[in-house]
N, CA, C and O atoms as a CHARMM CRD file, in Angstrom:
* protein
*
  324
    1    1 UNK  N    -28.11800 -11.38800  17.30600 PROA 1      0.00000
    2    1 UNK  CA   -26.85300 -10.69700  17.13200 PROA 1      0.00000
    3    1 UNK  C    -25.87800 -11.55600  16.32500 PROA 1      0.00000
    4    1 UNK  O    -25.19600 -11.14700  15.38600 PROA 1      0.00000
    5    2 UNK  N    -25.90400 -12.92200  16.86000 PROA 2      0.00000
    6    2 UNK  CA   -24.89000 -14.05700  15.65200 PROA 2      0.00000
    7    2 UNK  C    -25.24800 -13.28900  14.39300 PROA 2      0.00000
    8    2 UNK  O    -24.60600 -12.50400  13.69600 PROA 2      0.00000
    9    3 UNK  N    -26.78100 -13.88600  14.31300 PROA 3      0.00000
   10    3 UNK  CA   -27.30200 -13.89900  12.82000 PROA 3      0.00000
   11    3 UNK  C    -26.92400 -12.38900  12.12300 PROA 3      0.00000
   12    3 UNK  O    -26.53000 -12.23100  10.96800 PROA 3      0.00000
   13    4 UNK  N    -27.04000 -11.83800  12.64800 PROA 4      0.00000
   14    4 UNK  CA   -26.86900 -10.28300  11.83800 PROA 4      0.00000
   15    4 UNK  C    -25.17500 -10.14100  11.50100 PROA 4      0.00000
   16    4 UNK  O    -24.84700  -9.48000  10.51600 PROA 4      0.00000
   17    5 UNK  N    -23.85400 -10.95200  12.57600 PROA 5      0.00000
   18    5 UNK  CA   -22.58000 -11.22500  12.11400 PROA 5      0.00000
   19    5 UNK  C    -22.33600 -12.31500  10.87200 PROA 5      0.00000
   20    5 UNK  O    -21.19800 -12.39000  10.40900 PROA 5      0.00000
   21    6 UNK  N    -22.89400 -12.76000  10.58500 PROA 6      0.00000
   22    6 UNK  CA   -23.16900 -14.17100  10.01500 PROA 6      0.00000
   23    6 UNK  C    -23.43200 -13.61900   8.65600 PROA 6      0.00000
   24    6 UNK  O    -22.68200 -13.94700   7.73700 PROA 6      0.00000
   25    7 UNK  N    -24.46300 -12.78400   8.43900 PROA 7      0.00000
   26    7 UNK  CA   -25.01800 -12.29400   7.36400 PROA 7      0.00000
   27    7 UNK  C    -23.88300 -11.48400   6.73900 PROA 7      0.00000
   28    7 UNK  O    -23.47500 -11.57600   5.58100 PROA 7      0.00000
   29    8 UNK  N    -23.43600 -10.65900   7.72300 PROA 8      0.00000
   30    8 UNK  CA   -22.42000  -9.36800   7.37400 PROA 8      0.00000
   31    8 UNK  C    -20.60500 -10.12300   6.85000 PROA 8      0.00000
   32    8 UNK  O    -19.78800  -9.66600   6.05100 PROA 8      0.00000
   33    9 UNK  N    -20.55800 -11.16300   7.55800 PROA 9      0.00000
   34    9 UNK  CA   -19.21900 -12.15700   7.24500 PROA 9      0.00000
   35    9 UNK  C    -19.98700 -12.64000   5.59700 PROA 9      0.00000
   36    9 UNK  O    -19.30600 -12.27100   4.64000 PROA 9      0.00000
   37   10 UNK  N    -20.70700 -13.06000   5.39800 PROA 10     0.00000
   38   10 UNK  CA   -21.05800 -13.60500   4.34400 PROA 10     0.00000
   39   10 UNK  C    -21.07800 -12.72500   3.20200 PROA 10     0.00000
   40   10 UNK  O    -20.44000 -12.98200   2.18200 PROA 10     0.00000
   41   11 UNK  N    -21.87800 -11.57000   3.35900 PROA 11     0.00000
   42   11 UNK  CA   -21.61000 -10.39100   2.40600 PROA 11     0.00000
   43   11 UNK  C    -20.11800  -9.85400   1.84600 PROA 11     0.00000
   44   11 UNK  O    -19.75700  -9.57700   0.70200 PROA 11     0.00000
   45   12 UNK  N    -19.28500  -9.81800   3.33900 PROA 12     0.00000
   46   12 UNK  CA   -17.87400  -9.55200   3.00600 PROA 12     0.00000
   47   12 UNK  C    -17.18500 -10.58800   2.09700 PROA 12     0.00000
   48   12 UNK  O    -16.34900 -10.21500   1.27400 PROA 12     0.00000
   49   13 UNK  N    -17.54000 -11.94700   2.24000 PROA 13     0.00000
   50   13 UNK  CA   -16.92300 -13.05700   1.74100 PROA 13     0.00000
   51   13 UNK  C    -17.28100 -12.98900   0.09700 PROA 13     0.00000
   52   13 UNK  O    -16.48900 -12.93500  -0.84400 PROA 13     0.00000
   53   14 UNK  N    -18.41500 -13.00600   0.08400 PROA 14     0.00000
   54   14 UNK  CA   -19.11000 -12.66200  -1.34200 PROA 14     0.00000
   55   14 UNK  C    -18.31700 -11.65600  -2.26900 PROA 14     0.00000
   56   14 UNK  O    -17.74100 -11.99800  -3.30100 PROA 14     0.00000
   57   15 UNK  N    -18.37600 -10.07100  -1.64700 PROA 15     0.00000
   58   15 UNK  CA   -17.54900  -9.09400  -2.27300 PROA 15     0.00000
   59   15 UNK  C    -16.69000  -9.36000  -2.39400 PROA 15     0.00000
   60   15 UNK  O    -16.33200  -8.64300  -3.32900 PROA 15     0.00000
   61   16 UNK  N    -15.43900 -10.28800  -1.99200 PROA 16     0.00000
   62   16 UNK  CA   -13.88000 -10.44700  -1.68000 PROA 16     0.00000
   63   16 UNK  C    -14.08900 -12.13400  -2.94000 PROA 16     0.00000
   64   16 UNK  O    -13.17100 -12.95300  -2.88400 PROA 16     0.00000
   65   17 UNK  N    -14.82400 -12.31200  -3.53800 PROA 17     0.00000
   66   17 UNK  CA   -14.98200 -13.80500  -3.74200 PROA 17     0.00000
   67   17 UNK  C    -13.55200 -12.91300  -5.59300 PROA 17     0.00000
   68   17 UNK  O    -13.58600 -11.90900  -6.30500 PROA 17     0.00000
   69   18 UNK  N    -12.94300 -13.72700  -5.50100 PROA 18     0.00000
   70   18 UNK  CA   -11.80300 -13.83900  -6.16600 PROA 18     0.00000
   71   18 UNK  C    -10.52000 -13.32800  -5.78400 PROA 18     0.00000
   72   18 UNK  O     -9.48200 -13.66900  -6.35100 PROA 18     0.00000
   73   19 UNK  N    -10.57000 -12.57700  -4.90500 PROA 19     0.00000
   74   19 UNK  CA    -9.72000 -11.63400  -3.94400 PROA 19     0.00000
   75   19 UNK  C     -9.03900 -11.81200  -3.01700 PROA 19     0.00000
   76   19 UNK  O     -8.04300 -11.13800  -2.75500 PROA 19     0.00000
   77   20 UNK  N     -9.56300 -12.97000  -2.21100 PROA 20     0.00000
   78   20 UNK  CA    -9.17500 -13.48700  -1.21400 PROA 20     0.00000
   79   20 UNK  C     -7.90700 -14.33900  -0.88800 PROA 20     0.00000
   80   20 UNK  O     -7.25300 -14.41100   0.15200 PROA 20     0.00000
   81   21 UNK  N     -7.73500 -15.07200  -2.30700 PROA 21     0.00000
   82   21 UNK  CA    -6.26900 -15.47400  -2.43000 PROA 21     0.00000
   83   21 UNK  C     -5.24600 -14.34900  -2.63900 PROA 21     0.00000
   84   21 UNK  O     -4.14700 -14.49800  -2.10200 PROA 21     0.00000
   85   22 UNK  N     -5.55100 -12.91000  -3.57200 PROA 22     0.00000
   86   22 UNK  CA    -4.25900 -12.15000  -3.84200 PROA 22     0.00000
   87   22 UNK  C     -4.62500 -11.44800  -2.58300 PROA 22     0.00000
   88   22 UNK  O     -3.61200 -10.78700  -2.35600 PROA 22     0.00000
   89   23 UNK  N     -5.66900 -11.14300  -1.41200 PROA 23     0.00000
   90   23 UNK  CA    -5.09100 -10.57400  -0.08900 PROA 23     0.00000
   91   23 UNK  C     -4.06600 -11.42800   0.40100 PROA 23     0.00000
   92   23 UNK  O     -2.95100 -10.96100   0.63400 PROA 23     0.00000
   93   24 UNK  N     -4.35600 -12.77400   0.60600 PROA 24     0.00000
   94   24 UNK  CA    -3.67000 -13.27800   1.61100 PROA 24     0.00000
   95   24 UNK  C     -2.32900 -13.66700   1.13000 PROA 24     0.00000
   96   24 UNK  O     -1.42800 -14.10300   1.84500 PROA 24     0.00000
   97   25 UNK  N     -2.26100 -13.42000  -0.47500 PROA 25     0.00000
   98   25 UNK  CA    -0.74200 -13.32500  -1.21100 PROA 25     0.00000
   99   25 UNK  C      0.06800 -12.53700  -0.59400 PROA 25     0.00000
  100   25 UNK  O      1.13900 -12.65600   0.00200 PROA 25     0.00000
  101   26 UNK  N     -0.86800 -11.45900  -0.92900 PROA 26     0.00000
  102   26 UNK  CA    -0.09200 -10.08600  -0.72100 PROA 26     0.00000
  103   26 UNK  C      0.17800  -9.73700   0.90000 PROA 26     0.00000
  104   26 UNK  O      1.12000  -8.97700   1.12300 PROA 26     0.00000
  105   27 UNK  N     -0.48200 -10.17300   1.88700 PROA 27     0.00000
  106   27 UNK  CA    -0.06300 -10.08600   3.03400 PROA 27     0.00000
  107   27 UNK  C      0.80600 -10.84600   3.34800 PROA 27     0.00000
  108   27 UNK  O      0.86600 -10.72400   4.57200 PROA 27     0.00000
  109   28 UNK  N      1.50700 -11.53900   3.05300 PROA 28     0.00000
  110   28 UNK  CA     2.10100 -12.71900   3.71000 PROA 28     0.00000
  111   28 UNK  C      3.56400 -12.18200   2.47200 PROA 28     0.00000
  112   28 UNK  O      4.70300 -12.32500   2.91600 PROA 28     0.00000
  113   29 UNK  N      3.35900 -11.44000   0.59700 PROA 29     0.00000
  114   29 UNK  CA     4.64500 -11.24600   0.21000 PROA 29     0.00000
  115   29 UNK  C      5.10400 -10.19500   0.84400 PROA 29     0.00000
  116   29 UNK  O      6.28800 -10.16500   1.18000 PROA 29     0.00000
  117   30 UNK  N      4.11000  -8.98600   1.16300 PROA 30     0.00000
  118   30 UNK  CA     4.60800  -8.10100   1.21800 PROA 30     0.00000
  119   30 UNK  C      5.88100  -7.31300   2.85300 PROA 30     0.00000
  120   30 UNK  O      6.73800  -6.43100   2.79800 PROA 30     0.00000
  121   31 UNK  N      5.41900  -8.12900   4.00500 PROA 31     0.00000
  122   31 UNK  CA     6.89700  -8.11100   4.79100 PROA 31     0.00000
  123   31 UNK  C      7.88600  -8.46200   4.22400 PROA 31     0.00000
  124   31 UNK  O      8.83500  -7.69000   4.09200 PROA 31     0.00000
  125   32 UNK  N      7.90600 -10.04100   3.63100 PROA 32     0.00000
  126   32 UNK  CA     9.42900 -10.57900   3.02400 PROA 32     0.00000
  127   32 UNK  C      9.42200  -9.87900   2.05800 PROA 32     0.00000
  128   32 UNK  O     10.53100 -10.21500   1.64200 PROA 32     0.00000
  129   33 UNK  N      8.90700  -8.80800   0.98100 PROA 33     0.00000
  130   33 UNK  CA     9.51700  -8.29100   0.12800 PROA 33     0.00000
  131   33 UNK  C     10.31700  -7.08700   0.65700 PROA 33     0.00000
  132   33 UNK  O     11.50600  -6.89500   0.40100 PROA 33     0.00000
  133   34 UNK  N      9.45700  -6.21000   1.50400 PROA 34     0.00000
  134   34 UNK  CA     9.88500  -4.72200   2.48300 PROA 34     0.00000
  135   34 UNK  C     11.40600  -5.43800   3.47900 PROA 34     0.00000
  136   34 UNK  O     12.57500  -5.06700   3.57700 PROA 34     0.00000
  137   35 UNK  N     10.91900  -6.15600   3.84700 PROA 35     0.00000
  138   35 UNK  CA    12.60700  -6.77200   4.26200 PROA 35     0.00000
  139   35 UNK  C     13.74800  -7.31300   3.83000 PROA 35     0.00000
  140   35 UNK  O     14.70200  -7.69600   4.50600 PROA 35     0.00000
  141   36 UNK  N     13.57700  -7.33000   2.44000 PROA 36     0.00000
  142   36 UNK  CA    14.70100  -7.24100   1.49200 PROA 36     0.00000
  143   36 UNK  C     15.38700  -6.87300   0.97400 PROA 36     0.00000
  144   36 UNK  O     16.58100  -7.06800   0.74700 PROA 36     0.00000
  145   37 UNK  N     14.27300  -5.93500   0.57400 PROA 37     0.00000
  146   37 UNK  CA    14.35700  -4.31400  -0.13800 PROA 37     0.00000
  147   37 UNK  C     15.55100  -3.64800   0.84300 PROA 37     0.00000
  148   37 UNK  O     16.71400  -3.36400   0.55900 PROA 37     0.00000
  149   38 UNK  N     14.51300  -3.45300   2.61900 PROA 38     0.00000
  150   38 UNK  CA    15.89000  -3.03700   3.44000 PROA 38     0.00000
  151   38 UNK  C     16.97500  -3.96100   3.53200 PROA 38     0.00000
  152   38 UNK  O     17.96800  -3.30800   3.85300 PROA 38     0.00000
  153   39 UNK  N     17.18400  -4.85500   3.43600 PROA 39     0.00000
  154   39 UNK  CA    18.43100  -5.51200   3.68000 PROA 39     0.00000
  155   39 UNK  C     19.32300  -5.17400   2.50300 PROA 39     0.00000
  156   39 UNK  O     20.52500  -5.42600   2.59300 PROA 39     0.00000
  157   40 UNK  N     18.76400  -4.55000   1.26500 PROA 40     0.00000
  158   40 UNK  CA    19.64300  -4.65900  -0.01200 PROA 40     0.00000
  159   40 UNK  C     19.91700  -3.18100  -0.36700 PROA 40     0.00000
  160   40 UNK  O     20.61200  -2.85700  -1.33100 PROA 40     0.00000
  161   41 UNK  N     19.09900  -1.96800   0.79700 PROA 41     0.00000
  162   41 UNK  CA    19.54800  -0.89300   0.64600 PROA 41     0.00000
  163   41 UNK  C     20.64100  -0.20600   1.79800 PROA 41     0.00000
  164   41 UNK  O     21.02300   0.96000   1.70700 PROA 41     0.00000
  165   42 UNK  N     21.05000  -1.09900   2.84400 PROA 42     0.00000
  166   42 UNK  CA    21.90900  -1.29800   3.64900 PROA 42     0.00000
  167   42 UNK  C     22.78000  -1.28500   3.07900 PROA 42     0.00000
  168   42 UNK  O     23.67900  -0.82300   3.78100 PROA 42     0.00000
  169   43 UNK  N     23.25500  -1.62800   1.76300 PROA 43     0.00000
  170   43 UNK  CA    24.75900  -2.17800   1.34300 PROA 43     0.00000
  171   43 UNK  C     24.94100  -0.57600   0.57700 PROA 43     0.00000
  172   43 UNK  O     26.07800  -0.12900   0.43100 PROA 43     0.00000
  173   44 UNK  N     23.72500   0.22300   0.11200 PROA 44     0.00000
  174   44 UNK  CA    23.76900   1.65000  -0.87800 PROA 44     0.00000
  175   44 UNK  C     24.04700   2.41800   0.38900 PROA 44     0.00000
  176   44 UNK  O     23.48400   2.08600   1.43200 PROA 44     0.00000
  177   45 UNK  N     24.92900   3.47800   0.34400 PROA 45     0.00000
  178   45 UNK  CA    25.15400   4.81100   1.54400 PROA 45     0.00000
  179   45 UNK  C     24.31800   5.69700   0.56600 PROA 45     0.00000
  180   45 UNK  O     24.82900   6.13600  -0.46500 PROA 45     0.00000
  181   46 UNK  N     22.92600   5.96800   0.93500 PROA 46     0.00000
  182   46 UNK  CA    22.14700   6.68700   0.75900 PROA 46     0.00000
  183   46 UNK  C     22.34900   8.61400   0.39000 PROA 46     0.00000
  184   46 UNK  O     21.85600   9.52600  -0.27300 PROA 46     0.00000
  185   47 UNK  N     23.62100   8.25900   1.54300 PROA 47     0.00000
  186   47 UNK  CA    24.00500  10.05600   1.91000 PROA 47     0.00000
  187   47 UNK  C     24.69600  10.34400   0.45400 PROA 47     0.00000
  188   47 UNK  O     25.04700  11.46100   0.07400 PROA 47     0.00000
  189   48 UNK  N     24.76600   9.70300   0.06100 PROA 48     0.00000
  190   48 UNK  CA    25.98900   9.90400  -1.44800 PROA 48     0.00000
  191   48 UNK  C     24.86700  10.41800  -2.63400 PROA 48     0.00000
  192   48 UNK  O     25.26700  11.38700  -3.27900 PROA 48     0.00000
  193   49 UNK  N     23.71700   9.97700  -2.95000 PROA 49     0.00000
  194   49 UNK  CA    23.08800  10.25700  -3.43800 PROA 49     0.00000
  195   49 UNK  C     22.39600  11.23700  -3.01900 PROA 49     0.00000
  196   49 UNK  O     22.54200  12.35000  -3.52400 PROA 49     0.00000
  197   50 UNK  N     21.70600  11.05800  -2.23600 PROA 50     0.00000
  198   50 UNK  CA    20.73800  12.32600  -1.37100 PROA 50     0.00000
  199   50 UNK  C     21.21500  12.95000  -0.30000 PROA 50     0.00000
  200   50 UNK  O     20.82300  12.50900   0.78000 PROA 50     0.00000
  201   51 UNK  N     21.96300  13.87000  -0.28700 PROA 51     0.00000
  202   51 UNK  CA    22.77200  14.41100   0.86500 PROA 51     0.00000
  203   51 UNK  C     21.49400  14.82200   1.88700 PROA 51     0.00000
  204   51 UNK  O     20.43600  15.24500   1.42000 PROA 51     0.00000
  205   52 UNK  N     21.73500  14.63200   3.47500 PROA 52     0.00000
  206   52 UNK  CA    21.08200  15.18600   4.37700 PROA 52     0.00000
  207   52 UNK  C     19.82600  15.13600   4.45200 PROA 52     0.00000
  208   52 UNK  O     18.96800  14.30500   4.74900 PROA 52     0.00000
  209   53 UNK  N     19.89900  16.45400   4.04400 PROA 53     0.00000
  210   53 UNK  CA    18.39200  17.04800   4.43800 PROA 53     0.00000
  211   53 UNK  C     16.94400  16.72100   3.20000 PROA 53     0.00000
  212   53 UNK  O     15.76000  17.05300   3.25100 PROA 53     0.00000
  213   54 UNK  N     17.80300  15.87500   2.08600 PROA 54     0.00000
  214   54 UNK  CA    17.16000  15.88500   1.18300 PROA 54     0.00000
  215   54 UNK  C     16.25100  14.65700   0.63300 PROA 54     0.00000
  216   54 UNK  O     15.46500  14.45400  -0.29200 PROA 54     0.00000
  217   55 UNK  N     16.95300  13.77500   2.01500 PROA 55     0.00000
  218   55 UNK  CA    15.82600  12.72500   1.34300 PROA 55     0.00000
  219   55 UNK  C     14.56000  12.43600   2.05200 PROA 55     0.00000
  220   55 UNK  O     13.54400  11.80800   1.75500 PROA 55     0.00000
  221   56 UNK  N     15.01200  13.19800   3.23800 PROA 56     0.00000
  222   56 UNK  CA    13.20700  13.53400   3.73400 PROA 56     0.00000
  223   56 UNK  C     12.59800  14.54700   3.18000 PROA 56     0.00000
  224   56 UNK  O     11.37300  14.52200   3.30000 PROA 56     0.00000
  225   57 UNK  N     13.02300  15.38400   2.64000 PROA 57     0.00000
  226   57 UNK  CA    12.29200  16.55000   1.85500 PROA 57     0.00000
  227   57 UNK  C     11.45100  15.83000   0.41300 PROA 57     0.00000
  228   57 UNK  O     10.35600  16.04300  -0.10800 PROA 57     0.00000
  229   58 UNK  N     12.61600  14.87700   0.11000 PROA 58     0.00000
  230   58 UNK  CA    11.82300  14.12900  -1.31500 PROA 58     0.00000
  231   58 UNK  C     10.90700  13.19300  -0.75700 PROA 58     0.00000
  232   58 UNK  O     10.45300  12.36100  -1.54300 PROA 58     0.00000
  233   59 UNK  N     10.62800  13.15900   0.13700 PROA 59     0.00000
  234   59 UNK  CA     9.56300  11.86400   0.71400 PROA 59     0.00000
  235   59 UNK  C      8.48300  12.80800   0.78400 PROA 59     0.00000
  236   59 UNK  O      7.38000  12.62800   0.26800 PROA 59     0.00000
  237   60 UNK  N      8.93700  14.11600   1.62800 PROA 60     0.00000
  238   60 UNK  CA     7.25100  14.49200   1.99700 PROA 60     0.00000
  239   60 UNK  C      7.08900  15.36400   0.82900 PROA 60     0.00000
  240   60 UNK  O      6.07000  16.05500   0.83500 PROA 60     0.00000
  241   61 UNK  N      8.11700  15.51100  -0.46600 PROA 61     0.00000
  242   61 UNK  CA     7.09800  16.22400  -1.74900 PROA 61     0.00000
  243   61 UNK  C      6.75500  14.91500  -2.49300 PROA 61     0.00000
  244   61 UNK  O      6.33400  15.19700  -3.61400 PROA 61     0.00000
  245   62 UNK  N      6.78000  13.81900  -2.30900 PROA 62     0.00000
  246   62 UNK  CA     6.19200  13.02500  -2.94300 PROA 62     0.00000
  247   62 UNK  C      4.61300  12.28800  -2.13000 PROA 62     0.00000
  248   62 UNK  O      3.48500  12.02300  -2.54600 PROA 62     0.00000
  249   63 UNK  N      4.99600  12.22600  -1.40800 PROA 63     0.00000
  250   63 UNK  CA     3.51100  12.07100  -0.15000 PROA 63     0.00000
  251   63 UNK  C      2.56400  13.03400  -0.18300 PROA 63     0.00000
  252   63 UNK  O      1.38400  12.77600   0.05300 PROA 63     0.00000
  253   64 UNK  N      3.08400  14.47500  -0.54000 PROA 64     0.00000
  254   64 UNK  CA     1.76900  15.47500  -1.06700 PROA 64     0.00000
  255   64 UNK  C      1.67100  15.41000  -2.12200 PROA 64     0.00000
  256   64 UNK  O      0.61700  15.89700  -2.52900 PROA 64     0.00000
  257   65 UNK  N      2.49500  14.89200  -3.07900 PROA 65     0.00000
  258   65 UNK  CA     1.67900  14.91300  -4.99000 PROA 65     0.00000
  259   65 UNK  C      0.97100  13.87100  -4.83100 PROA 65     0.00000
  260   65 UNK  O     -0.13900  14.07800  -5.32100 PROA 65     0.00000
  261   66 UNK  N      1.08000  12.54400  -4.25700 PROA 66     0.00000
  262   66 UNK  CA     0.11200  11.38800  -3.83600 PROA 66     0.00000
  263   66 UNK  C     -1.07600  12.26500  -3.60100 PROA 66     0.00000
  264   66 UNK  O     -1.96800  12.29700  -4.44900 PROA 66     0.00000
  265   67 UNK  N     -1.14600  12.93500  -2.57500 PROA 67     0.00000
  266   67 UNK  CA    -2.21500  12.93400  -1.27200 PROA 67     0.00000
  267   67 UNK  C     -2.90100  14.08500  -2.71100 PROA 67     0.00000
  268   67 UNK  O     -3.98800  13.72700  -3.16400 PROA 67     0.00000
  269   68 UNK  N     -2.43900  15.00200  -3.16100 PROA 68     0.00000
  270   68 UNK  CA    -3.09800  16.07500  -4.30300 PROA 68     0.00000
  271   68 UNK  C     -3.58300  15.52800  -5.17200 PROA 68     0.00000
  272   68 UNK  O     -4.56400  16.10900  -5.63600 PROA 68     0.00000
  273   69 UNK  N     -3.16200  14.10000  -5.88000 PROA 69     0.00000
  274   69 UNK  CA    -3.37700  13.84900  -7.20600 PROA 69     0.00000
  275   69 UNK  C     -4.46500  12.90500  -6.88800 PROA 69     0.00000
  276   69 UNK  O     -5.09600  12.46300  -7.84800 PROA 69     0.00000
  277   70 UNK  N     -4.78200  12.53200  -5.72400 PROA 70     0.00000
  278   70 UNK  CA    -6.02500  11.75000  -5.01200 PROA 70     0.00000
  279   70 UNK  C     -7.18400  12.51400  -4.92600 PROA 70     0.00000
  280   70 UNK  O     -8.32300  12.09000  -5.12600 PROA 70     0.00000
  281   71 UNK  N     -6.82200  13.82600  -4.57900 PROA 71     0.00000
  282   71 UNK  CA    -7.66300  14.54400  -3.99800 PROA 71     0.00000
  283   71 UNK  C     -8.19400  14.84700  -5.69200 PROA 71     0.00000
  284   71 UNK  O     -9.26000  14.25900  -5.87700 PROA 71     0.00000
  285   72 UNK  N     -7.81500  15.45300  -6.69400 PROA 72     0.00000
  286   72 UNK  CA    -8.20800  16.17600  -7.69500 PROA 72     0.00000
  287   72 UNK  C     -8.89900  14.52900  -9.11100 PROA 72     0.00000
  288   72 UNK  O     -9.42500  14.77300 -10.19700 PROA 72     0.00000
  289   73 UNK  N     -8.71600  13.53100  -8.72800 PROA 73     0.00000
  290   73 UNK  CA    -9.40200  12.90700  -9.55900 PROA 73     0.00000
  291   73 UNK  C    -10.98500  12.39100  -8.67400 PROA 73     0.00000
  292   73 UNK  O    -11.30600  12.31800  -7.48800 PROA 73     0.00000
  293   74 UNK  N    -11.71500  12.09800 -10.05400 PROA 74     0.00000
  294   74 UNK  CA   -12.84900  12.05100  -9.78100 PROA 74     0.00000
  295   74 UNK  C    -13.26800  10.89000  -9.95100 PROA 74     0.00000
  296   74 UNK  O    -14.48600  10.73200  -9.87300 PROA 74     0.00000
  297   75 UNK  N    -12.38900   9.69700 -10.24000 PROA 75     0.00000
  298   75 UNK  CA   -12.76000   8.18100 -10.36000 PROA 75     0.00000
  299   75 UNK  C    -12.31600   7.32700  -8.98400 PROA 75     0.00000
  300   75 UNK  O    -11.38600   7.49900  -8.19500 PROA 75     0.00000
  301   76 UNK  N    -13.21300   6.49600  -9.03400 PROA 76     0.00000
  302   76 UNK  CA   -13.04300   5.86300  -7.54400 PROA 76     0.00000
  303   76 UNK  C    -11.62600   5.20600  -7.65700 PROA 76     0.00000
  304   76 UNK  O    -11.00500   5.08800  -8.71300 PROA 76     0.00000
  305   77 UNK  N    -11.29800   4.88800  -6.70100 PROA 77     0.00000
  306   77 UNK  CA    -9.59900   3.94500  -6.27300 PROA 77     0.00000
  307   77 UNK  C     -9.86300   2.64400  -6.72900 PROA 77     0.00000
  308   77 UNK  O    -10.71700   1.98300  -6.13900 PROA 77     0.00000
  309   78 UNK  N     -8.91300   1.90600  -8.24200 PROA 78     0.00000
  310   78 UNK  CA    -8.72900   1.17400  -9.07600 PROA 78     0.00000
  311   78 UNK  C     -9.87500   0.94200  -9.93200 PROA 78     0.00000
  312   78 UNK  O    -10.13900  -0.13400 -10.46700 PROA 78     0.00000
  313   79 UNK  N    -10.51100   1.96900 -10.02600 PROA 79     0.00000
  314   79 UNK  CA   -11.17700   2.02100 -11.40900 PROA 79     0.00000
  315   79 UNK  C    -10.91600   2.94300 -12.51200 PROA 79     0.00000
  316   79 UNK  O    -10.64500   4.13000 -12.32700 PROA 79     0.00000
  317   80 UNK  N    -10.99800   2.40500 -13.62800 PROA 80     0.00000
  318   80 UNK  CA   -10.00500   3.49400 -15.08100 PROA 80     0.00000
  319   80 UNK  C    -11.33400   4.10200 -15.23300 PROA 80     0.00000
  320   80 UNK  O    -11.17500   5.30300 -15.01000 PROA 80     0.00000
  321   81 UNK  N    -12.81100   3.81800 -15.55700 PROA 81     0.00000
  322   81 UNK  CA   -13.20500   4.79700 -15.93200 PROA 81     0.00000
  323   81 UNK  C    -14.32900   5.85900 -15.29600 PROA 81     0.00000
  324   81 UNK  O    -14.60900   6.89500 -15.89800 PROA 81     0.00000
């Protein structure tokens, strides 16, 4: 049972072999960036721009052109061709 984890850690390590530094970049920028972002949209009153009801409405029509424009291409996720 090791051996068969052992094998499978190694395979993962292999596939990830250049990758592994921009995961652990990107995990470690991406809280301190998302917590900045909010700290620097605290100072914008949101309601002035997007009154009410409208800036959750623009979230979930943008979360279905995502979720549609995923669905209708036929190339795998970060490959161009």
């Amino acid at each position: 049972m090791i051996d068969w984890f052992k094998e499978k850690f190694a395979a993962i390590r292999e596939k990830l072999k250049g990758w592994k530094t921009v995961i652990i970049g990107a995990v470690v920028a991406l809280p301190l960036s998302l917590l900045e972002i909010l700290q620097q949209l605290q100072m914008i009153d949101l309601n002035s721009v997007l009154p009410e009801p409208w800036g959750a409405r623009l979230a979930l029509v943008v979360s279905v052109a995502m979720i549609l424009l995923r669905l209708i291409t036929n190339t795998p996720v970060g490959k161009a061709d």
